[in-house]
KOLTOR-971789 format. One record per residue: x, y negated, z negated of N, C-alpha, C in turn; residue number from 1; residue in three letters. Coordinates in pm, 1 decimal, padded with zeros to 6 digits, always signed. Layout:
N
<<X, Y, Z>, <X, Y, Z>, <X, Y, Z>, NUM, ala>
...
! end
This chain:
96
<<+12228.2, -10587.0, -10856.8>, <+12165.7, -10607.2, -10984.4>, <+12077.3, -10730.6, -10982.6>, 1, unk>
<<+12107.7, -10855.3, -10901.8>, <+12053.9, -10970.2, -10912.3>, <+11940.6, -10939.8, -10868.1>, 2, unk>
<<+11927.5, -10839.3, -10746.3>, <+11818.2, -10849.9, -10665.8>, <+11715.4, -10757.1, -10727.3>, 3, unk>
<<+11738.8, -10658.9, -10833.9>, <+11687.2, -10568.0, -10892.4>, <+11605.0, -10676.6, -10996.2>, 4, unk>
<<+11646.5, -10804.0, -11091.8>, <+11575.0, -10878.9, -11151.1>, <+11508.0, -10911.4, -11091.3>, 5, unk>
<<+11544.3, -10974.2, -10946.5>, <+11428.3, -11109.4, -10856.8>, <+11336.9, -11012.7, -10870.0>, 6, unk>
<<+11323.7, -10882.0, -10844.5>, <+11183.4, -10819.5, -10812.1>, <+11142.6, -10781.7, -10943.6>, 7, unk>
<<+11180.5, -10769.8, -11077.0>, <+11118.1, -10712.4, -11181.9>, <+11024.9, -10889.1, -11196.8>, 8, unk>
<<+11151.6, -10982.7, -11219.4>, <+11041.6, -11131.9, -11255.3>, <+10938.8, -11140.3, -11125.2>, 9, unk>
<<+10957.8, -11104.1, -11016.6>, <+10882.8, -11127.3, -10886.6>, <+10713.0, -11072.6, -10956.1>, 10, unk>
<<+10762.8, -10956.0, -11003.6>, <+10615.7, -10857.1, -11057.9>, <+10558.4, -10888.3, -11150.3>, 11, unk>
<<+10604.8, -10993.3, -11230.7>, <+10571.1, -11086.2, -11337.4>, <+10485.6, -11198.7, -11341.7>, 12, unk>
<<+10548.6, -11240.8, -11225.8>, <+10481.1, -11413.9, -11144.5>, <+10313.7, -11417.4, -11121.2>, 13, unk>
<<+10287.8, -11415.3, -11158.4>, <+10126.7, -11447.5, -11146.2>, <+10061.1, -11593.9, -11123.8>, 14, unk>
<<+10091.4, -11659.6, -11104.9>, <+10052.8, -11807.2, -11096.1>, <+10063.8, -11835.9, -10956.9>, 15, unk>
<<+09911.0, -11936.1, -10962.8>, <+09865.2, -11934.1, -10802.3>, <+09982.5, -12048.6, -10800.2>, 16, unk>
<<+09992.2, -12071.6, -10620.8>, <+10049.3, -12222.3, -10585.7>, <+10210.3, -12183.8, -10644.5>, 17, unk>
<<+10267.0, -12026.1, -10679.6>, <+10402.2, -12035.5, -10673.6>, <+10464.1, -12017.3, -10556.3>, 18, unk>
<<+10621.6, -12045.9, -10573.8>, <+10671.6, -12025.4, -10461.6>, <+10729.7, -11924.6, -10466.6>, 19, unk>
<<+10720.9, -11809.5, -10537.9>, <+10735.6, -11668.9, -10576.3>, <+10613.9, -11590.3, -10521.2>, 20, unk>
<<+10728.2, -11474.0, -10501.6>, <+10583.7, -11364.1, -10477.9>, <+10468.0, -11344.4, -10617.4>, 21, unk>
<<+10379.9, -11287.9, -10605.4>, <+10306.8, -11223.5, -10715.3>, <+10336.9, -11087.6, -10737.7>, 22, unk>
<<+10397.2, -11054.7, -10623.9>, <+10413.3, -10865.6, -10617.1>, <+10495.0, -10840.6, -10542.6>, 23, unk>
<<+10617.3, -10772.7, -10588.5>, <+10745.8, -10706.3, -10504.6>, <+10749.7, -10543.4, -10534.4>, 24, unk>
<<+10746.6, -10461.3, -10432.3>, <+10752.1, -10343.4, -10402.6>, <+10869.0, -10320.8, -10357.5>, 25, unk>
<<+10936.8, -10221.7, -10426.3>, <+11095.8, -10190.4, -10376.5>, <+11147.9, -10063.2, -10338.7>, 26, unk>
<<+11202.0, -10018.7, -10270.1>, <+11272.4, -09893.2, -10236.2>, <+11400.1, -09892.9, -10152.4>, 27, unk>
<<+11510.6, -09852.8, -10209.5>, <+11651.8, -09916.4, -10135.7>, <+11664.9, -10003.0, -10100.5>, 28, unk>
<<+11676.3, -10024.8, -09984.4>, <+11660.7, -10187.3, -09908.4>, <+11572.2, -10281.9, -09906.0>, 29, unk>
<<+11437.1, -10149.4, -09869.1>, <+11332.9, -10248.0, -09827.6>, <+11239.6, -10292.9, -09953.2>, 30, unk>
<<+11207.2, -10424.2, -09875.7>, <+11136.4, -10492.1, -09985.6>, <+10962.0, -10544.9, -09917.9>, 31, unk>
<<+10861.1, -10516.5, -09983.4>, <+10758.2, -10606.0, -09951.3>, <+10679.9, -10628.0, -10102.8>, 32, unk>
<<+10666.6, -10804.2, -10036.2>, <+10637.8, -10896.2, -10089.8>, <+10476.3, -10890.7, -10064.7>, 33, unk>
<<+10375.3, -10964.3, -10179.0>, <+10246.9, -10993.0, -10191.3>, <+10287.7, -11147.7, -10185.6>, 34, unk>
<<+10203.4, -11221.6, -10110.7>, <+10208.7, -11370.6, -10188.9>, <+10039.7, -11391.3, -10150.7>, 35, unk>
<<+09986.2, -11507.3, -10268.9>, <+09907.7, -11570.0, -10323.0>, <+09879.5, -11665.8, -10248.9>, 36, unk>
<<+09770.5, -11719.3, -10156.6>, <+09745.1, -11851.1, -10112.8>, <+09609.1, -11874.1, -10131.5>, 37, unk>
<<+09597.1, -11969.4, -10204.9>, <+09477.5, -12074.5, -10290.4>, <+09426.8, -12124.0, -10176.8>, 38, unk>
<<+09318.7, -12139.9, -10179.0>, <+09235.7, -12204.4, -10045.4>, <+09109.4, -12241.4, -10111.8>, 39, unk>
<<+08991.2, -12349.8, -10047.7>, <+08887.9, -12364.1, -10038.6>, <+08777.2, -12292.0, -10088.2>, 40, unk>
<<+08796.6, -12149.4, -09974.3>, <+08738.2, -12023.7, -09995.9>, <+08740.8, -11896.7, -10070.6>, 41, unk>
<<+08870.1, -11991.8, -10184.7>, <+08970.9, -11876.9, -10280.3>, <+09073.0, -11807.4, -10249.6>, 42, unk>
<<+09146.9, -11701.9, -10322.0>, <+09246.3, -11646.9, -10326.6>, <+09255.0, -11582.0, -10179.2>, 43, unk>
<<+09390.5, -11580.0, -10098.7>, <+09379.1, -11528.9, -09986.2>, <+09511.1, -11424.2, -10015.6>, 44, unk>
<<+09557.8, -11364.2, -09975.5>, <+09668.6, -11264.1, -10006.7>, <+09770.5, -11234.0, -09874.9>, 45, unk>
<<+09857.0, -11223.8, -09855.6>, <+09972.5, -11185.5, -09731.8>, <+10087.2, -11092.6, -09768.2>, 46, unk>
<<+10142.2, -11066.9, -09679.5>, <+10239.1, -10982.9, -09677.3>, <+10396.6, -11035.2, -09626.8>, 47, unk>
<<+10524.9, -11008.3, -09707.7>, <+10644.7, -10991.1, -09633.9>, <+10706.7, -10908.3, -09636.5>, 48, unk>
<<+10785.6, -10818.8, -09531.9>, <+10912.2, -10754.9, -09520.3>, <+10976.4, -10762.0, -09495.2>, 49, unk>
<<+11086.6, -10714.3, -09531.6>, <+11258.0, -10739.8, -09550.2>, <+11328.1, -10648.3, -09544.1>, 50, unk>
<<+11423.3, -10624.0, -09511.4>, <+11523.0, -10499.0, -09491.6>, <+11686.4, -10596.6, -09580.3>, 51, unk>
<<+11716.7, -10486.6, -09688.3>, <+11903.3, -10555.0, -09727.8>, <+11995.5, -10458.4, -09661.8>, 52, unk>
<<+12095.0, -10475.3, -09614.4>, <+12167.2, -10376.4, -09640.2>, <+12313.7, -10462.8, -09628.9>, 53, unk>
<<+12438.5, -10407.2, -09673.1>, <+12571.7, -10397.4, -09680.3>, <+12662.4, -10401.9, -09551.8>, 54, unk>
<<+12670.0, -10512.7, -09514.8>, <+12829.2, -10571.6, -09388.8>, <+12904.8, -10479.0, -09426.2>, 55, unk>
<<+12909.3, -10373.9, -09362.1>, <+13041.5, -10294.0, -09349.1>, <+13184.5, -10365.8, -09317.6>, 56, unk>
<<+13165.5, -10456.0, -09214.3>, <+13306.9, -10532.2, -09190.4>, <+13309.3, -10612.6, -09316.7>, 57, unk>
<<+13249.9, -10712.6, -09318.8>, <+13215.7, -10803.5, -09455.9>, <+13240.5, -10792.0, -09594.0>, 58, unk>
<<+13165.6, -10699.8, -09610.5>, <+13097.1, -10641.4, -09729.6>, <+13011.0, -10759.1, -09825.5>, 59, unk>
<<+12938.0, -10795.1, -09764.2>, <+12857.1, -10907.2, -09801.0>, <+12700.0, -10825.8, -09783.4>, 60, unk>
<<+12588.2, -10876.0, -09858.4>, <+12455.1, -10770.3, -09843.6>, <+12391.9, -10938.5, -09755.0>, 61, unk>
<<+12313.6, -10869.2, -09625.8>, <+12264.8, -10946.9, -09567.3>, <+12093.1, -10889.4, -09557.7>, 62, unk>
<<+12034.9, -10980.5, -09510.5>, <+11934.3, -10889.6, -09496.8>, <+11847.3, -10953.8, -09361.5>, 63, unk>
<<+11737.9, -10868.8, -09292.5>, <+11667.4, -10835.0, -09178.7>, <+11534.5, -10802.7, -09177.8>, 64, unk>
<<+11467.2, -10830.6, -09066.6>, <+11309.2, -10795.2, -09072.4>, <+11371.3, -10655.7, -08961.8>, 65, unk>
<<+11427.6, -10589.3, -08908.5>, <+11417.8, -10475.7, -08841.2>, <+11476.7, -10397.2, -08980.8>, 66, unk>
<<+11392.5, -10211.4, -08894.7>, <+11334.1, -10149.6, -09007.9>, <+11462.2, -10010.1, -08883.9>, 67, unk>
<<+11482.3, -09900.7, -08964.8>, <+11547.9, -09820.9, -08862.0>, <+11412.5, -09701.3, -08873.4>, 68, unk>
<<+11407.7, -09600.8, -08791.3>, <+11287.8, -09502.7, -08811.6>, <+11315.3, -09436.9, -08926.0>, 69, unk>
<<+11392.4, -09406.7, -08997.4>, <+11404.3, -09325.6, -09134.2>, <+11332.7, -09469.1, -09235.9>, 70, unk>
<<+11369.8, -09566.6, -09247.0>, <+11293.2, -09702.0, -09313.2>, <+11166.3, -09710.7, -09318.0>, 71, unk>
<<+11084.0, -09642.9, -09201.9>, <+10924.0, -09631.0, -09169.2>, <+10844.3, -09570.5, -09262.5>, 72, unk>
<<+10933.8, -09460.4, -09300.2>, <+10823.4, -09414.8, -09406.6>, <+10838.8, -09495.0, -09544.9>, 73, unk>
<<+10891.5, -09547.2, -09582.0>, <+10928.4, -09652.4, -09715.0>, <+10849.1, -09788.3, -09675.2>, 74, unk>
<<+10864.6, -09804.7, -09562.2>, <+10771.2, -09935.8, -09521.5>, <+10576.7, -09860.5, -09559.0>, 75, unk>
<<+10562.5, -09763.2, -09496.7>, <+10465.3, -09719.8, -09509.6>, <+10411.8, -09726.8, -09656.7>, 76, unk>
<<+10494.2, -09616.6, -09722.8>, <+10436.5, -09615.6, -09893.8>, <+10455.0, -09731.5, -09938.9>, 77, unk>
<<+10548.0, -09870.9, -09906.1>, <+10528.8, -09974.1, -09979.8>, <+10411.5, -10025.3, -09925.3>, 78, unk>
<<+10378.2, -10044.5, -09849.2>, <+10305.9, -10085.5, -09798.4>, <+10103.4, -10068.7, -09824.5>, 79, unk>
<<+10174.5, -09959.3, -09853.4>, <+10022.3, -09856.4, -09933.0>, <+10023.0, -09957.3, -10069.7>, 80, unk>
<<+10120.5, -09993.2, -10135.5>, <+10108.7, -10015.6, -10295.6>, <+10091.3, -10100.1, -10294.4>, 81, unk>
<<+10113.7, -10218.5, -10168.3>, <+10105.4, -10351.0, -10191.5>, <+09917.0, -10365.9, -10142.9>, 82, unk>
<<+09831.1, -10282.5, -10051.7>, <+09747.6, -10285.8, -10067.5>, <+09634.5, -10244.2, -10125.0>, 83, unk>
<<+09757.4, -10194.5, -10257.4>, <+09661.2, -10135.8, -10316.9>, <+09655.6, -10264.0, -10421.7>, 84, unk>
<<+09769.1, -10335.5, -10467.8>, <+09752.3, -10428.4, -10530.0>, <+09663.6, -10560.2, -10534.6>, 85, unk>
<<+09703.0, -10524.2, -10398.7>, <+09559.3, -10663.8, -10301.2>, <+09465.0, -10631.8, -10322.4>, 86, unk>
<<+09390.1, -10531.9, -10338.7>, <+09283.6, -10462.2, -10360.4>, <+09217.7, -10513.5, -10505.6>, 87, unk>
<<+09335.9, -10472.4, -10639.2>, <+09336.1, -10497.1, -10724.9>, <+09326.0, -10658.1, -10778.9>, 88, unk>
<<+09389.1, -10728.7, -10695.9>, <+09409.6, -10900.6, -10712.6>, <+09219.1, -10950.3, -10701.8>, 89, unk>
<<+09186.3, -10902.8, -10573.6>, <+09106.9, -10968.5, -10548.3>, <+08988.4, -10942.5, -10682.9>, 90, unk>
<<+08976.6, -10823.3, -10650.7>, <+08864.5, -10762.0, -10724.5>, <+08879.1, -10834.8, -10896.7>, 91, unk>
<<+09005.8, -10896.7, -10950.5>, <+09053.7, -10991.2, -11080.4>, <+09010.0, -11135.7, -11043.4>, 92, unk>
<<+08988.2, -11150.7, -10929.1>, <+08960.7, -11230.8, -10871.8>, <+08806.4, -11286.9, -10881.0>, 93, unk>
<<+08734.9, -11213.5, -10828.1>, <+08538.5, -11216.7, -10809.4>, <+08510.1, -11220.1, -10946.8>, 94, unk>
<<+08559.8, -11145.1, -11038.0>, <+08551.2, -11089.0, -11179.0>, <+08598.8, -11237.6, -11270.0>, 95, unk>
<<+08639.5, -11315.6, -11224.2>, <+08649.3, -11437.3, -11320.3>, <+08508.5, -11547.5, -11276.9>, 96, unk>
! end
C-alpha cells in the first residue's frame, strides 16, 4: 500500500530540482521512474528501473534492477509511457 502512494504522490511531483521522480509508471513489481534535471541548456529528462518482489524465506519486499523474461514485456510498455511522457514534458517545456 505504501508503495502504491509513493507512486500516486511520485505522479504529482512536478517541481524541478526535486528529489522525487516527476513520473512513476507501475505494473506489479516493476517500476520506472522519469526524473527531471535542470541544466544550463534546460530541462533534461532520465530514466529508472526497479524490480520489488517478496523474500520468500523473509517475507520482507526487497527490490532489484534484474528483470526475469516474463518482466520484459512490462518493462517495455512502461517504458513506452514514460517516453511518451518525456515527450510530453519537454514539448511543456519549449511552450513556456
Amino acid at each position: 500500500m505504501a508503495q502504491a502512494q509513493r507512486a500516486e504522490s511520485a505522479n504529482d511531483e512536478q517541481t524541478s530540482g526535486s528529489a522525487r521522480p516527476i513520473k512513476t509508471f507501475k505494473q506489479g513489481g516493476v517500476e520506472v521512474s522519469v526524473w527531471r534535471n535542470s541544466g544550463e541548456k534546460g530541462d533534461m529528462y532520465n530514466t529508472t528501473f526497479r524490480n520489488s518482489y517478496k523474500d520468500d524465506k523473509s517475507g520482507e519486499w526487497k527490490e532489484t534492477s534484474s528483470f526475469s523474461p516474463t518482466d520484459l514485456a512490462v518493462v517495455a510498455q512502461l517504458s513506452s509511457q514514460a517516453f511518451q511522457a518525456i515527450i510530453e514534458l519537454k514539448a511543456q517545456s519549449r511552450a513556456r
